[in-house]
C-alpha positions in Angstrom: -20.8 112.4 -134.4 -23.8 114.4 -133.8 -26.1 111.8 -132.0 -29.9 111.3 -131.2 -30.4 111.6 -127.5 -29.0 109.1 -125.5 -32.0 107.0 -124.6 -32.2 106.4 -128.6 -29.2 105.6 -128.5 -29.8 102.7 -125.8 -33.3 101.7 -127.7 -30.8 100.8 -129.9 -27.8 98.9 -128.1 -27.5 95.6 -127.8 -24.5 92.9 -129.0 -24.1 93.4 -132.7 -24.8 90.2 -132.7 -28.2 91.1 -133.8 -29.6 91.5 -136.7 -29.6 95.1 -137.9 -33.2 97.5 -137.8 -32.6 97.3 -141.7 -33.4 93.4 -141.4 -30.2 92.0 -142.9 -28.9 89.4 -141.4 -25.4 89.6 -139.7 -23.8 87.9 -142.8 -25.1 90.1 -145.6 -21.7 91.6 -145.9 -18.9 88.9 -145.7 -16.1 91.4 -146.1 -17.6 93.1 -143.1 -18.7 91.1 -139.7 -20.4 93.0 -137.1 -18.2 93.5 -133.8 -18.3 90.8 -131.0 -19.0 92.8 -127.7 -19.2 90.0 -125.6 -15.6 89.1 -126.7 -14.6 92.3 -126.6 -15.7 92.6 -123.2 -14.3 89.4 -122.5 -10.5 90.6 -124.0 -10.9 94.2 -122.2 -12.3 94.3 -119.1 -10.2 92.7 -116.1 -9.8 94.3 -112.3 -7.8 97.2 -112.0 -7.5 97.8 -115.4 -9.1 101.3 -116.9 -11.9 100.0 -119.1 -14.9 99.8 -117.1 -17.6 98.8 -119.4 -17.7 98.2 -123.4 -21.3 98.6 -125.4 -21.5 98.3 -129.2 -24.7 100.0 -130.7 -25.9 99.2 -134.3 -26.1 102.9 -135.2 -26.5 106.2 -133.9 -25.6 110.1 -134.4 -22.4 110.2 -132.7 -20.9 108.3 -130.3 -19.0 111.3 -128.3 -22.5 113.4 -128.0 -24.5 109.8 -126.5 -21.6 109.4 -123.9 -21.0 113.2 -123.2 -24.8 112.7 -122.4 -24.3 109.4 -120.4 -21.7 111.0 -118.1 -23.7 114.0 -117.8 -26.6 112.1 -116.0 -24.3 109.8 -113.8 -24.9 106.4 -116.5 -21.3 105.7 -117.3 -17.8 105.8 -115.4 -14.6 106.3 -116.3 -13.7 103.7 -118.9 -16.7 103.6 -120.3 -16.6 102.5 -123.8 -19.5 103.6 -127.0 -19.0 101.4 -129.9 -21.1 102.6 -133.4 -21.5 100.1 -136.2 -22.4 103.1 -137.8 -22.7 106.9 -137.4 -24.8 108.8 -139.6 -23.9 112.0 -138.5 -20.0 112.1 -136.9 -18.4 114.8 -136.0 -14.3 115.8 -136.8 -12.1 118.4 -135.7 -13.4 122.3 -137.0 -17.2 120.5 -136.9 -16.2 118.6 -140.0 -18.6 115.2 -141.0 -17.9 111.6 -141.0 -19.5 109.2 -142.2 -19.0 106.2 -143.5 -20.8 102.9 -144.8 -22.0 100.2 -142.0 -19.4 98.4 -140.6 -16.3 99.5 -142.8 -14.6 101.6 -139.7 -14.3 101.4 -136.3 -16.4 104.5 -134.8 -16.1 105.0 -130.7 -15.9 107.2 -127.6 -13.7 106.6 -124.7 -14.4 108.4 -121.0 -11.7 109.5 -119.7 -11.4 111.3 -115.7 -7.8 112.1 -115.2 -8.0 113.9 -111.8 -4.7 114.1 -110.6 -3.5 115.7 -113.9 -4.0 119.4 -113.8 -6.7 120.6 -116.0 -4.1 122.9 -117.9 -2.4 119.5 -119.2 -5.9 117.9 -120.5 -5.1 119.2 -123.8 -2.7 116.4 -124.2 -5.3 114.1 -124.3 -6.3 114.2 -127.9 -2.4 113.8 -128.9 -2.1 110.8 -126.5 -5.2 109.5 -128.4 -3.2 110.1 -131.8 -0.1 108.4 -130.5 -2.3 105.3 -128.7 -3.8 104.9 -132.1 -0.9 105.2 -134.4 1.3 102.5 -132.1 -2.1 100.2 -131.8 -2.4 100.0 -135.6 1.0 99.9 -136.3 1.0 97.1 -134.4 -1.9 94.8 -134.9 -2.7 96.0 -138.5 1.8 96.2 -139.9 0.8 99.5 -141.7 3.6 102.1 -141.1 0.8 104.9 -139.4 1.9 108.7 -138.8 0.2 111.9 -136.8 -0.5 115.2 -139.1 -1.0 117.9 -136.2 -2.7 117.8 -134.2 -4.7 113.9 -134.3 -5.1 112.9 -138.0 -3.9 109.7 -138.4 -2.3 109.2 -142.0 -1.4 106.3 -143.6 0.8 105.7 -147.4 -1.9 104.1 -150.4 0.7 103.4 -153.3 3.1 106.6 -152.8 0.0 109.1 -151.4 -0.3 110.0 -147.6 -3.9 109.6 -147.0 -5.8 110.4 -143.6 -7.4 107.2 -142.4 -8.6 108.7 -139.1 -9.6 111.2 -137.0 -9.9 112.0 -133.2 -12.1 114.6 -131.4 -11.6 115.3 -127.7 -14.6 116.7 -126.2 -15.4 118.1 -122.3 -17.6 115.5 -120.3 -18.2 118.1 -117.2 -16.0 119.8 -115.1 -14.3 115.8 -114.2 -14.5 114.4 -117.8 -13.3 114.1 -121.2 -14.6 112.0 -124.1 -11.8 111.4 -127.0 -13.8 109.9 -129.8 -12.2 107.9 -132.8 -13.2 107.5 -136.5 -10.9 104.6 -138.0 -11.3 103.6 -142.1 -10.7 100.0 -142.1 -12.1 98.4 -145.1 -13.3 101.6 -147.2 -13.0 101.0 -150.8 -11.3 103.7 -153.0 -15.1 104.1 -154.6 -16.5 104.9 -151.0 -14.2 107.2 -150.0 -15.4 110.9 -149.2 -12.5 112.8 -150.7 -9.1 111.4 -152.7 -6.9 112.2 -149.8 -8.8 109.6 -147.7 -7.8 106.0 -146.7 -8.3 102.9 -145.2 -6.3 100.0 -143.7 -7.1 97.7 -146.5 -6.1 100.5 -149.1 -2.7 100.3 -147.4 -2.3 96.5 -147.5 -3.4 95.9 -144.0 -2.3 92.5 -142.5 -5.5 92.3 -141.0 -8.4 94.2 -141.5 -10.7 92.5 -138.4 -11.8 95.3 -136.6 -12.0 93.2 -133.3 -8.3 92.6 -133.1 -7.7 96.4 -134.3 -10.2 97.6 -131.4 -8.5 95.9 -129.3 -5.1 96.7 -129.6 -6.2 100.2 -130.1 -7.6 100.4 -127.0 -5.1 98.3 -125.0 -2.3 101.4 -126.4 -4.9 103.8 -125.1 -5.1 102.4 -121.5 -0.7 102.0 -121.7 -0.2 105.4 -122.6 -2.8 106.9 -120.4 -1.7 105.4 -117.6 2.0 106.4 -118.2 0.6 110.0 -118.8 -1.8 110.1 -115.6 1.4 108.5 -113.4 3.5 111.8 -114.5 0.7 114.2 -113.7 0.5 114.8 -117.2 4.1 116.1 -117.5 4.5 115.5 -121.6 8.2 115.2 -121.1 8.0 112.8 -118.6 5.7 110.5 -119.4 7.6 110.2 -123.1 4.3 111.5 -124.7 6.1 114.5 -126.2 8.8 112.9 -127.5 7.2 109.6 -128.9 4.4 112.1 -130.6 7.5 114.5 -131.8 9.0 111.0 -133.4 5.4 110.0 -135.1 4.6 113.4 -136.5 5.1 113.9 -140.3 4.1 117.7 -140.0 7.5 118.1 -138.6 10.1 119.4 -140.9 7.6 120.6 -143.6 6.7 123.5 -145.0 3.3 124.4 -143.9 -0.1 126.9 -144.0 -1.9 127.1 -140.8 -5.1 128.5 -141.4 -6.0 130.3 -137.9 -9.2 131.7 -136.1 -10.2 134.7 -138.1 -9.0 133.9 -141.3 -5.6 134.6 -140.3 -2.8 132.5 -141.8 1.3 131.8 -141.1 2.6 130.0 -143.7 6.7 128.2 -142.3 8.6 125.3 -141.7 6.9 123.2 -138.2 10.1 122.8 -135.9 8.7 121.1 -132.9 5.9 120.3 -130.8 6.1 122.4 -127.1 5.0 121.5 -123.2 1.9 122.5 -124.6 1.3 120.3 -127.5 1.4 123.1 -129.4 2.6 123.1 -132.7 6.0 125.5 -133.6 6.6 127.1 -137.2 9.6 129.1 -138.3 8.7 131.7 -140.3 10.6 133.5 -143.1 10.6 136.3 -140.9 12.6 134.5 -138.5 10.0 134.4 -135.6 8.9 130.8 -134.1 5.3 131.2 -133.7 3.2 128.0 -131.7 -0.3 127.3 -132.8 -2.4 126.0 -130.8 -5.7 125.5 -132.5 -6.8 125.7 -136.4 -5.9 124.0 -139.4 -2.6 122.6 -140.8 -2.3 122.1 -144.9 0.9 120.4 -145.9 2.7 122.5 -149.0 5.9 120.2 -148.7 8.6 119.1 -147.4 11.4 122.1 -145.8 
């Protein structure tokens, strides 16, 4: 998610509706519609509730950058909502890519200002993102949908865990964060990036309409944000730590995680802490929490 500016970005906006700057017409892929923002707007946005405005965009770099940017200059509020029909240039965790073809994911950026949580807790955020998400699908799309530390979301394709999305929790200020989302819906197994990738419909989806999926994805989001912000952020309290803890399949493996400064601990990952952070047991018998860097699953303990 590495966007133009954001006045490209708005040159660009509009209902997807339209027809896209390629000239195809909005039917020249049956298998994959273009979003509805007027009824998305229509589903999501009611008084009092958290979303505050929802705008779909026929493509762009990344969705996260153009609202980090909007928020910047004062152009979007809390509950804002960025919609991409496409992205050529996303951004993962570690400054990983994503892409992926027109209309075959579901690629947005939420605002999020969560001022009476204290700033130490904000780094629940992407978690409660990864939880949100993995109820939302599990939900709305009846695929069984876990968390790999800290915010993959995996999903089983035959007997294979495969990733089939992604979040990335940015600073919008000193009052903001953006969490952005990469979801595979209708990916083919010949248009996946890598073999350990997947998509809703490569898991036998119920429904692979992204507007139903948006929405309950984003109805989950609002739910547990609000339980979260109404605790002050307290993990334990809210039920964030222990419904993550519940969802996680890095728990009870055996794992490598690959550290700042090609440092590495290989152990068994016990438990997520106050922190979010991520426990291991080592052979050594020392429980060591990681906070940031990468976590490769070797197997089950």
């Amino acid at each position: 998610m590495m966007p133009r500016d954001a006045s490209d970005a708005n040159d660009r906006s509009g209902d997807s509706s339209d027809d896209s700057s390629e000239g195809r017409g909005r039917w020249s892929d049956l298998d994959r519609p273009p979003l509805n923002a007027a009824a998305l707007r229509r589903a999501l946005l009611r008084d009092g509730g958290l979303w505050s405005g929802v705008d779909v965009v026929q493509s762009t770099g990344s969705t996260n950058t153009d609202l980090v940017a909007l928020a910047a200059s004062g152009k979007a509020a809390e509950g804002a909502v960025l919609i991409a029909e496409q992205q050529d240039a996303g951004r993962g965790r570690l400054d990983r890519t994503w892409t992926a073809p027109a209309r075959s994911g579901l690629f947005f950026s939420v605002l999020l200002r969560p001022a009476e949580v204290p700033v130490q807790r904000w780094g629940w955020l992407p978690l409660l993102a990864g939880v949100a998400a993995a109820t939302g699908l599990s939900r709305v799309a009846g695929v069984d949908t876990a968390l790999k530390w800290p915010n993959d979301l995996l999903i089983t394709v035959g007997d294979e865990e495969r990733k089939t999305g992604g979040i990335l929790a940015e600073r919008a200020g000193d009052d903001g964060v953006v969490v952005g989302m990469g979801i595979n819906v209708t990916l083919r197994e010949d248009e996946l990036p890598v073999p350990t990738a997947g998509s809703l419909a490569l898991a036998g989806a119920r429904t692979t309409d992204r507007d139903p999926v948006l929405r309950a994805v984003l109805r989950s989001l609002e739910d547990w944000y609000g339980r979260w912000r109404e605790a002050g952020g307290d993990p334990a309290a809210s039920g964030l730590q222990e419904t993550y803890a519940a969802g996680c399949a890095t728990l009870g493996r055996l794992v490598r995680a690959e550290l700042p400064g090609d440092r590495t601990i290989t152990g068994e990952a016990v438990a997520i802490d106050r922190d979010g952070r991520l426990v291991l047991a080592t052979e050594d018998g020392v429980q060591e929490p990681v906070g940031a860097g990468d976590i490769v699953h070797l197997r089950l303990a």
